[in-house]
GUSE-132547 format. One record per atom (N, C-alpha, C): atom name; y, x, z negated; residue number from 1; residue in three letters. Coordinates in nm, 4 decimals. Example, Ala and Ser with C-alpha at 12.3 -4.5 7.8 and 13.67 -1.06 7.14 Angstrom:
% residues 2
{atom "N",{-0.5690,1.3190,-0.7800},1,"ALA"} {atom "CA",{-0.4500,1.2300,-0.7800},1,"ALA"} {atom "C",{-0.3300,1.3200,-0.7800},1,"ALA"} {atom "N",{-0.2250,1.2850,-0.7080},2,"SER"} {atom "CA",{-0.1060,1.3670,-0.7140},2,"SER"} {atom "C",{0.0030,1.2900,-0.7870},2,"SER"} 
***
This chain:
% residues 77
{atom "N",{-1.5879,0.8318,0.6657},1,"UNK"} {atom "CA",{-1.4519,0.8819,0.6691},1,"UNK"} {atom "C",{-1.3673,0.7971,0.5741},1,"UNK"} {atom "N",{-1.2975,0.8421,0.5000},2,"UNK"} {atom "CA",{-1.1764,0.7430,0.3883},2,"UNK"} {atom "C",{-1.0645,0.8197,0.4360},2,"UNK"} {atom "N",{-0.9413,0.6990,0.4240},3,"UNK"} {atom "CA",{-0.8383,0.7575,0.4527},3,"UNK"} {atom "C",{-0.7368,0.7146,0.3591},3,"UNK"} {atom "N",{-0.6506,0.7728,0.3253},4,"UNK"} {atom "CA",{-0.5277,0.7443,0.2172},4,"UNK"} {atom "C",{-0.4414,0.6402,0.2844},4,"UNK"} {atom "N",{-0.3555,0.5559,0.2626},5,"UNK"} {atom "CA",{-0.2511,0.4929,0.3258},5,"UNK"} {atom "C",{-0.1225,0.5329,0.1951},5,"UNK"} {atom "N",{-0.0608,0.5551,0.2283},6,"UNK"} {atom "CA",{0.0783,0.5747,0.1119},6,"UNK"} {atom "C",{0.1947,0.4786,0.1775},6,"UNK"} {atom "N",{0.2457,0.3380,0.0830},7,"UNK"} {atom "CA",{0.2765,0.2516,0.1859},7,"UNK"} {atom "C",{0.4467,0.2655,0.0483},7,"UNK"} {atom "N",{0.5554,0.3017,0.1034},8,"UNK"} {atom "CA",{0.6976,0.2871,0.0209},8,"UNK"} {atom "C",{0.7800,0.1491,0.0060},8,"UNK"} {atom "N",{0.7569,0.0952,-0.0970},9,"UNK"} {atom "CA",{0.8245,-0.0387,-0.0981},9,"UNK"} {atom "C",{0.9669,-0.0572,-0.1510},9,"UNK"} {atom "N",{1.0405,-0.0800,-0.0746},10,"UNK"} {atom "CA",{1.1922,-0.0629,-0.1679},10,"UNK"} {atom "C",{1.2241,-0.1640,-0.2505},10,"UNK"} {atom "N",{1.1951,-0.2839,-0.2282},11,"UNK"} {atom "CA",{1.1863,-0.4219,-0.2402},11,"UNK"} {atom "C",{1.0677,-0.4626,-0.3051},11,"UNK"} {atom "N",{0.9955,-0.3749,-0.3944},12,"UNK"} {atom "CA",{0.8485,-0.4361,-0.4324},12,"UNK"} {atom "C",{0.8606,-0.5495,-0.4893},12,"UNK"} {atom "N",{0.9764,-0.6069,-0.5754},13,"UNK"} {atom "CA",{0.9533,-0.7852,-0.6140},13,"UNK"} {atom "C",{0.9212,-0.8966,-0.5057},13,"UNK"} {atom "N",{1.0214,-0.8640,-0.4542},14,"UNK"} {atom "CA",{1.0387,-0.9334,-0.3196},14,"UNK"} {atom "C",{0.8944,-0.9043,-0.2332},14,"UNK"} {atom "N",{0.8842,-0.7706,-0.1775},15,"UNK"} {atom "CA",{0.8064,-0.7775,-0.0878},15,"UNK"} {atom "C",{0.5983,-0.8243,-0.1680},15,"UNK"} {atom "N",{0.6365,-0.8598,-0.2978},16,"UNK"} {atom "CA",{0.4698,-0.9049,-0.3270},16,"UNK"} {atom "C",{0.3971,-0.9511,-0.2699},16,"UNK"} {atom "N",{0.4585,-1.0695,-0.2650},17,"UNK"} {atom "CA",{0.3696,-1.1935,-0.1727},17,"UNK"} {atom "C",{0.3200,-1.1219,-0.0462},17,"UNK"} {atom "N",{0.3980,-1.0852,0.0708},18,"UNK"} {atom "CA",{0.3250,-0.9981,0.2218},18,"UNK"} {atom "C",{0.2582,-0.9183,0.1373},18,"UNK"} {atom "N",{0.3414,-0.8357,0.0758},19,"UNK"} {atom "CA",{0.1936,-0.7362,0.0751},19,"UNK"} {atom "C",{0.0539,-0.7331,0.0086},19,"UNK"} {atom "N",{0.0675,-0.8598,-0.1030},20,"UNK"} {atom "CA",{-0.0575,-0.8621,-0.1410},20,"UNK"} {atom "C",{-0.1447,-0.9705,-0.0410},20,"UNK"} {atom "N",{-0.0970,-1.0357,0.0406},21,"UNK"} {atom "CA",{-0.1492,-1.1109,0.1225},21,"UNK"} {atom "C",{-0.2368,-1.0334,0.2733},21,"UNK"} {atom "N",{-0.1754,-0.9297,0.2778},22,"UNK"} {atom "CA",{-0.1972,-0.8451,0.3677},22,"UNK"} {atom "C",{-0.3437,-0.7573,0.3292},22,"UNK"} {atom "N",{-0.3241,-0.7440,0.2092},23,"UNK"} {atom "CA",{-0.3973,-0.6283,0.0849},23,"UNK"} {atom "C",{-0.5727,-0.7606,0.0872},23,"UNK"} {atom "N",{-0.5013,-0.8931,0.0951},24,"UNK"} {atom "CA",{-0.6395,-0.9492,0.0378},24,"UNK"} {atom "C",{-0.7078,-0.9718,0.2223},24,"UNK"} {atom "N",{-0.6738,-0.9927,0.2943},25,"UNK"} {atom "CA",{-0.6717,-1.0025,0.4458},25,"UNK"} {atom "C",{-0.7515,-0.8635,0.4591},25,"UNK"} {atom "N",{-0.7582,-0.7066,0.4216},26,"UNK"} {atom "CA",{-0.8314,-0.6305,0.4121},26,"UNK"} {atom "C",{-0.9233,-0.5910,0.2934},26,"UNK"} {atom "N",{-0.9176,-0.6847,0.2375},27,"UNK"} {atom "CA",{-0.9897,-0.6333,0.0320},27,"UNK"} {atom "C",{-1.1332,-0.5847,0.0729},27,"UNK"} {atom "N",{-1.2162,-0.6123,0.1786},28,"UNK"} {atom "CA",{-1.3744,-0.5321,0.1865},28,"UNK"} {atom "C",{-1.3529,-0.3660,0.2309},28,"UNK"} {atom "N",{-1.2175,-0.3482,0.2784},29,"UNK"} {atom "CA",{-1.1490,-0.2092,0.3476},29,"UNK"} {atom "C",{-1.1240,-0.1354,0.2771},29,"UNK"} {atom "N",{-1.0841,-0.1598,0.1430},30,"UNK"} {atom "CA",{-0.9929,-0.1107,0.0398},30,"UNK"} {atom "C",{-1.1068,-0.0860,-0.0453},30,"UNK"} {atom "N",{-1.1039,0.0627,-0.0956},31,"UNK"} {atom "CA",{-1.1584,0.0741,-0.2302},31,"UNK"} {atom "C",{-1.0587,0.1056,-0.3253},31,"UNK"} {atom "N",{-0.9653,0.1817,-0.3215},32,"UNK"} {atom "CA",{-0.9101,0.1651,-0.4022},32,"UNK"} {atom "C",{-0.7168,0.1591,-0.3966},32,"UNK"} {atom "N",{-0.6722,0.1066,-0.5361},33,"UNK"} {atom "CA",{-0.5437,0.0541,-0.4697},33,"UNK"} {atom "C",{-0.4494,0.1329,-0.6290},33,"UNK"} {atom "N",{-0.3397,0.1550,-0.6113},34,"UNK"} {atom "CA",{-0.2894,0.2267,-0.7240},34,"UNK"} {atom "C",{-0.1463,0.1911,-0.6651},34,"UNK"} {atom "N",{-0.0605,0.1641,-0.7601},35,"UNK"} {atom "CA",{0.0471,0.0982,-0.7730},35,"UNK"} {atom "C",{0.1737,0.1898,-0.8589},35,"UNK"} {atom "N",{0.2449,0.2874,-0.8243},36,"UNK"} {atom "CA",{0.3389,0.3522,-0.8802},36,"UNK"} {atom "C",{0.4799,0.3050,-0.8541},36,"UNK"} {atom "N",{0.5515,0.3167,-0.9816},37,"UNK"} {atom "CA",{0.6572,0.2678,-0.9445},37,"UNK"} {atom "C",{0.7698,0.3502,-1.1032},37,"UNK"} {atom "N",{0.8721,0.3640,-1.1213},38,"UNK"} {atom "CA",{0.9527,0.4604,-1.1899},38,"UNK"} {atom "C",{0.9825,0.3107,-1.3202},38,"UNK"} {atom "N",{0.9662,0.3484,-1.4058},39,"UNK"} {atom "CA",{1.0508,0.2711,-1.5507},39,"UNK"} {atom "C",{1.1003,0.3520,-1.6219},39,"UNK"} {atom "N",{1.1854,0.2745,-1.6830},40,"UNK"} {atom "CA",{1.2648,0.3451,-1.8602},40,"UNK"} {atom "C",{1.3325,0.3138,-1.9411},40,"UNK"} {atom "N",{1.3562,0.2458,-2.0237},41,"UNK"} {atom "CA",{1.4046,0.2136,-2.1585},41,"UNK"} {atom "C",{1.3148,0.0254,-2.1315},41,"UNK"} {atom "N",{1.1880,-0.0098,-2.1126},42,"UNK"} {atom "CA",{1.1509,-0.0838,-2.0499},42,"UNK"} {atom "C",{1.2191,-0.1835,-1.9709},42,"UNK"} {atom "N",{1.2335,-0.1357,-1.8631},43,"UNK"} {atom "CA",{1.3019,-0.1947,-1.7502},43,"UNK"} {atom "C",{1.2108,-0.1226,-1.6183},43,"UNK"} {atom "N",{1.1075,-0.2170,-1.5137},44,"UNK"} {atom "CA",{1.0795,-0.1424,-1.4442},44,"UNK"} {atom "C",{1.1490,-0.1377,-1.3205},44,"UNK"} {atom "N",{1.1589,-0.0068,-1.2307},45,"UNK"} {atom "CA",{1.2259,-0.0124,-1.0783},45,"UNK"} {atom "C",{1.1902,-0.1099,-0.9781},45,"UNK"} {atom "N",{1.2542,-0.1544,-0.8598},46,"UNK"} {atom "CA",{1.2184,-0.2217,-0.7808},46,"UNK"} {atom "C",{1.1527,-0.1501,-0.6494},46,"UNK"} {atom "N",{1.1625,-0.0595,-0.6461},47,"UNK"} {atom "CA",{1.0903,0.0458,-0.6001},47,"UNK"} {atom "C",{0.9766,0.1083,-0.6157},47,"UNK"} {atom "N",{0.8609,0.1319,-0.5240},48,"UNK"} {atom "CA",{0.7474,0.1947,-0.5594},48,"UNK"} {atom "C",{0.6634,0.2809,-0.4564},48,"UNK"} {atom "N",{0.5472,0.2835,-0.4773},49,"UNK"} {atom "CA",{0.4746,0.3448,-0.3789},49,"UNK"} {atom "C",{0.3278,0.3042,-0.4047},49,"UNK"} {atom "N",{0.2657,0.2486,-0.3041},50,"UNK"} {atom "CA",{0.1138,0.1990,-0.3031},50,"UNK"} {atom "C",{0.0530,0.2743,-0.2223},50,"UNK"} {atom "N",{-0.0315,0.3596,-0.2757},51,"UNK"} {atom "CA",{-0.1622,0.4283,-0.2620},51,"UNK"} {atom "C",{-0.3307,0.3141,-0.2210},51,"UNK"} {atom "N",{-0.3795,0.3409,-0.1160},52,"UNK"} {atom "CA",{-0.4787,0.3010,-0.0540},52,"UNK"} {atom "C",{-0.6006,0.3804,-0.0491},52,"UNK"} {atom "N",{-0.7057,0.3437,-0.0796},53,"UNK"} {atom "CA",{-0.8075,0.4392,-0.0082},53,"UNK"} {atom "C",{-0.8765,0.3059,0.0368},53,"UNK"} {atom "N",{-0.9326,0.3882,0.1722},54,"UNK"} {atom "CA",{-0.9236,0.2889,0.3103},54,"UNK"} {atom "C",{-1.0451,0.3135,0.3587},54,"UNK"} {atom "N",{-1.2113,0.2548,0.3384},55,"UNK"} {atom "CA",{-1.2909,0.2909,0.4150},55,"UNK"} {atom "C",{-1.3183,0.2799,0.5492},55,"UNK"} {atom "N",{-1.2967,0.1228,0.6020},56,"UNK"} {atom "CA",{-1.3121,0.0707,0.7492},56,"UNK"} {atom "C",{-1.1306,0.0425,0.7578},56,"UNK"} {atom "N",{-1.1759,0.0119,0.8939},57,"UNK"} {atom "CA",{-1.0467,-0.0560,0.9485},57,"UNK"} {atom "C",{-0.9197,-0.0021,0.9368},57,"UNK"} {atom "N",{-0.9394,0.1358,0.8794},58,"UNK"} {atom "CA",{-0.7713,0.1833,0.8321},58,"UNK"} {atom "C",{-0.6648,0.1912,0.9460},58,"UNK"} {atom "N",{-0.6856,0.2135,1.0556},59,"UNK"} {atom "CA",{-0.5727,0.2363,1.2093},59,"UNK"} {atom "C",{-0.5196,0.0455,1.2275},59,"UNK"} {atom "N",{-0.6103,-0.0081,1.1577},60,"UNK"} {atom "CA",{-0.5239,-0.1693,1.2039},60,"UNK"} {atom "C",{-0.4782,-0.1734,1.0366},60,"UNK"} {atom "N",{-0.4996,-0.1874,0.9389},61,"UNK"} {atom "CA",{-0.4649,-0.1818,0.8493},61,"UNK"} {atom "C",{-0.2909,-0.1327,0.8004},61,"UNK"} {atom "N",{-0.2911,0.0304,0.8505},62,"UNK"} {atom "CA",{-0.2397,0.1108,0.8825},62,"UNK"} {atom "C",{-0.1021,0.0613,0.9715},62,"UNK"} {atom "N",{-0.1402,-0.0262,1.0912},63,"UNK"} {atom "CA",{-0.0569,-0.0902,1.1765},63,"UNK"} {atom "C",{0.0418,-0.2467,1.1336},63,"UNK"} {atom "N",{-0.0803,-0.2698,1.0665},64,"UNK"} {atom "CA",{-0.0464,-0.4090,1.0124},64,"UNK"} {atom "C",{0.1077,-0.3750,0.8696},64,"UNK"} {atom "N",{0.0465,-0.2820,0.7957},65,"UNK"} {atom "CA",{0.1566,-0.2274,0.7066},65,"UNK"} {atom "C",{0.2872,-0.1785,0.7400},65,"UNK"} {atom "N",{0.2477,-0.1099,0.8512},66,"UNK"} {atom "CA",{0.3867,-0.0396,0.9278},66,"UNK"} {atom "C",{0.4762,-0.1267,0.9940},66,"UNK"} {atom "N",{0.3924,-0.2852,1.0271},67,"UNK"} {atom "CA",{0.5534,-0.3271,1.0815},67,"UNK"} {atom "C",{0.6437,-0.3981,0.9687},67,"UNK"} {atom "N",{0.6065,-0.3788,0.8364},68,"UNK"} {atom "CA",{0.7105,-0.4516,0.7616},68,"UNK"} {atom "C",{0.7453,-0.3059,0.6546},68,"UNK"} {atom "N",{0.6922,-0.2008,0.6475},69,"UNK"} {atom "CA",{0.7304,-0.0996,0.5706},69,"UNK"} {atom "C",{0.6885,0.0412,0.5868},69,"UNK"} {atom "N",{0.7379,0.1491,0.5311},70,"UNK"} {atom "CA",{0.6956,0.2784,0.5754},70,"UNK"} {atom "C",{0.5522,0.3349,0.5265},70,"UNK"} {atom "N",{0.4907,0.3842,0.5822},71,"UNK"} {atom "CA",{0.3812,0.3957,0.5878},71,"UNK"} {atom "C",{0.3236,0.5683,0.6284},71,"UNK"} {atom "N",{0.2491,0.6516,0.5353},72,"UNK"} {atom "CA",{0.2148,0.7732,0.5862},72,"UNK"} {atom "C",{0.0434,0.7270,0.5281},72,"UNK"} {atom "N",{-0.0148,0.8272,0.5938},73,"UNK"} {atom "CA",{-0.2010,0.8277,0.5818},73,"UNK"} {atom "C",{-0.2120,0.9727,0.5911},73,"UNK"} {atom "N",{-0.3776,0.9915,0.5461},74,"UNK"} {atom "CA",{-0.4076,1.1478,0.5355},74,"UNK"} {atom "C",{-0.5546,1.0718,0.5378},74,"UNK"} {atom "N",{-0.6344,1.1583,0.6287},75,"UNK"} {atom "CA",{-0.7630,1.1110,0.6843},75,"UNK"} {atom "C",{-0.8890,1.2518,0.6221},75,"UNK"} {atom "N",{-0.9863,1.2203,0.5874},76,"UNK"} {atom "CA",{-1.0896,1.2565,0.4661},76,"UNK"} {atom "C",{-1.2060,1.2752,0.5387},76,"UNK"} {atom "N",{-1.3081,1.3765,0.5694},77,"UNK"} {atom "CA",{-1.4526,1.3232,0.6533},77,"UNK"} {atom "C",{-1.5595,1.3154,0.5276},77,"UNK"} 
***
């Protein structure tokens, strides 16, 4: 089963440190990780959206993300 995590960061400068600390705390869970975020006239937003694909562990994963930011999933068999 893989599951998506779509995690909204409003604060992505700020919030790096937790979340990549969080990200390495699951790194055998994670296959893959994708990092969107809006730029233009090179200046990037502080705002983004991190995409997960989640083999094990995604419901604590999932939990662990949600208490510091918003968080939606979509589950795969």
């Amino acid at each position: 089963m893989t599951t998506i995590i779509g995690v909204s960061l409003e604060n992505r400068i700020e919030a790096s440190v937790e979340f990549q600390r969080i990200l390495t705390d699951y790194g055998c869970d994670i296959r893959t990780r994708l990092g969107l975020h809006p730029s233009k006239d090179n200046a990037c937003s502080n705002k983004g959206i991190i995409l997960l694909e989640v083999i094990n562990n995604a419901e604590e994963l999932k939990s662990e993300l949600a208490k510091h930011w918003e968080v939606q999933t979509m589950v795969f068999d």
